[in-house]
N, C-alpha and C positions, 0 to 999 in steps of 0.2 A: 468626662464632659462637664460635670454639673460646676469643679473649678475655673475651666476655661468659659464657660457660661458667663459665672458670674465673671470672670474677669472682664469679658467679652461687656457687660451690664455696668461695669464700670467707666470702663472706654468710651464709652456713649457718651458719658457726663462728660470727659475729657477733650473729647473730640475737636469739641467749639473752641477750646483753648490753646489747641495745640499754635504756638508761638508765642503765649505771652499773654496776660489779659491785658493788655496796652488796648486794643481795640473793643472798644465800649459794643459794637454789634455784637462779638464774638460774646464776651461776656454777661452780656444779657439775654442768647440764646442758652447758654451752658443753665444760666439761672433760669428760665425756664424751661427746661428739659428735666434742669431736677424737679421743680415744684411739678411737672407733669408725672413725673417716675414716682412721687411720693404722693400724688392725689389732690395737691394743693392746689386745686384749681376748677374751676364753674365749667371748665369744657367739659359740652354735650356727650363727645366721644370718649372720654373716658371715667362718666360718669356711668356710662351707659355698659362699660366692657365691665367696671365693677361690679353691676349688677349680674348682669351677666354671669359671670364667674362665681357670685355669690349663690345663684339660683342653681346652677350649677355642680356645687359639692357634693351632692350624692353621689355623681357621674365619678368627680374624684374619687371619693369613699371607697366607691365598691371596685373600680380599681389598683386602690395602693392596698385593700384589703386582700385582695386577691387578684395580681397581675397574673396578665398572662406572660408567655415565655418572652413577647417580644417585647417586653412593655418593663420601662425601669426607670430611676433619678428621678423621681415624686420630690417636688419641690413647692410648696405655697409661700404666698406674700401674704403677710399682717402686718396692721399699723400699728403700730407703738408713737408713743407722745413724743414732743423734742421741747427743746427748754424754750423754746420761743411761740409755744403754747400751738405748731403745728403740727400735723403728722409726718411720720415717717414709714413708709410702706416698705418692709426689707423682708429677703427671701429670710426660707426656714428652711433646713434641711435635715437629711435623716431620719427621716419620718415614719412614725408611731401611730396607730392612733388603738386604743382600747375600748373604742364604741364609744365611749364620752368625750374623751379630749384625744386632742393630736399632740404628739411631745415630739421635738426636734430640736435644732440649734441653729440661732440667728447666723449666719454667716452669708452677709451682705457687708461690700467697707465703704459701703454708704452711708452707715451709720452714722448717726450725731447725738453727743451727751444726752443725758435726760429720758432716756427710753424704759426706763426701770426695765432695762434688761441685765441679765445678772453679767458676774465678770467671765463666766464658761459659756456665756450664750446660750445655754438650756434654759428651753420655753416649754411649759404645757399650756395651752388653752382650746376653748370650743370652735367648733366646726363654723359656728357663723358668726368667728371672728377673720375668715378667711378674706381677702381681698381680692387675690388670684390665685390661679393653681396653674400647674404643667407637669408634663410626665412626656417622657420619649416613647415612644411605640414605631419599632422600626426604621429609626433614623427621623422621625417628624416628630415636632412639637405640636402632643394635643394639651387642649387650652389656653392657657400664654393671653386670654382676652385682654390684658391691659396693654400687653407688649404691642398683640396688633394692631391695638387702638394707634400705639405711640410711632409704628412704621407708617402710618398712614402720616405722620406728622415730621418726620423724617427726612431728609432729602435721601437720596439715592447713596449718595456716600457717603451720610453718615451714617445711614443703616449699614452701609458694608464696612466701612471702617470700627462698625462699635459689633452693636448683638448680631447682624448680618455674618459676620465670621464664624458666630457657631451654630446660630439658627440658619438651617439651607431652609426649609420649607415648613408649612405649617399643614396638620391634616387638617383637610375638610369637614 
């Protein structure tokens, strides 16, 4: 799941482009879908799921420290820099954590130059450099606050055409 995820998180960006950025709407949506996906922006709603998520990480913690049976694909977003002095917010996976730092590997191909991330995508860093977090428990994504910020902003098909294909539902 956790590749067809991100692939799925990909597809979101593409969505708006699918024919060609010849059309100036389409490409101006795509562009802000990404600067929404990476944090780059004053909206309310996903200032707000970042905090959220941020406030949060224990709830992660103490589950990727100890899932339970149904519970699995512990996956957090951090920002890392981009060479045009914005953020870039990409998943991490694999994930570690040794009660100080979480260690995983960047693998989000949303990436952009400049991230001082290495060339193996192996990252350690602290808990409250977390962005968002998710984990599967029983077929639903718990967590995911920035995602659901971003369906609320979403038309209907492009939630099903992008992350909608591998997110069915979200727990309450």
């Amino acid at each position: 799941m956790r590749r067809a995820f991100l692939i799925a998180v990909a597809s979101l960006v593409a969505v708006t482009s699918l024919g060609g950025c010849v059309d100036k709407a389409k490409e101006a949506r795509r562009k802000e879908l990404i600067e929404l996906m990476h944090g780059n922006t004053d909206d309310a709603d996903i200032k707000t799921a970042i905090a959220k998520a941020r406030a949060t990480v224990p709830e992660f913690l103490s589950a990727l420290q100890k899932p339970a049976a149904n519970q699995g694909q512990f996956i957090v977003r951090k920002s890392f820099p981009r060479k045009d002095g914005k953020q870039q917010i990409l998943w991490v996976t694999g994930l570690t954590y040794d009660g100080t730092l979480l260690h995983g590997k960047v693998d989000d191909n949303t990436a952009q130059p400049g991230g001082n991330i290495p060339k193996d995508g192996t990252v350690s860093f602290k808990p409250e450099e977390i962005s968002d977090w998710m984990y599967n428990e029983g077929g639903l994504a718990v967590g995911g606050h920035m995602l659901r910020a971003l369906k609320k902003k979403l038309s209907e098909d492009e939630w099903e055409r992008g992350l909608g294909r591998e997110i069915k539902a979200f727990k309450e």
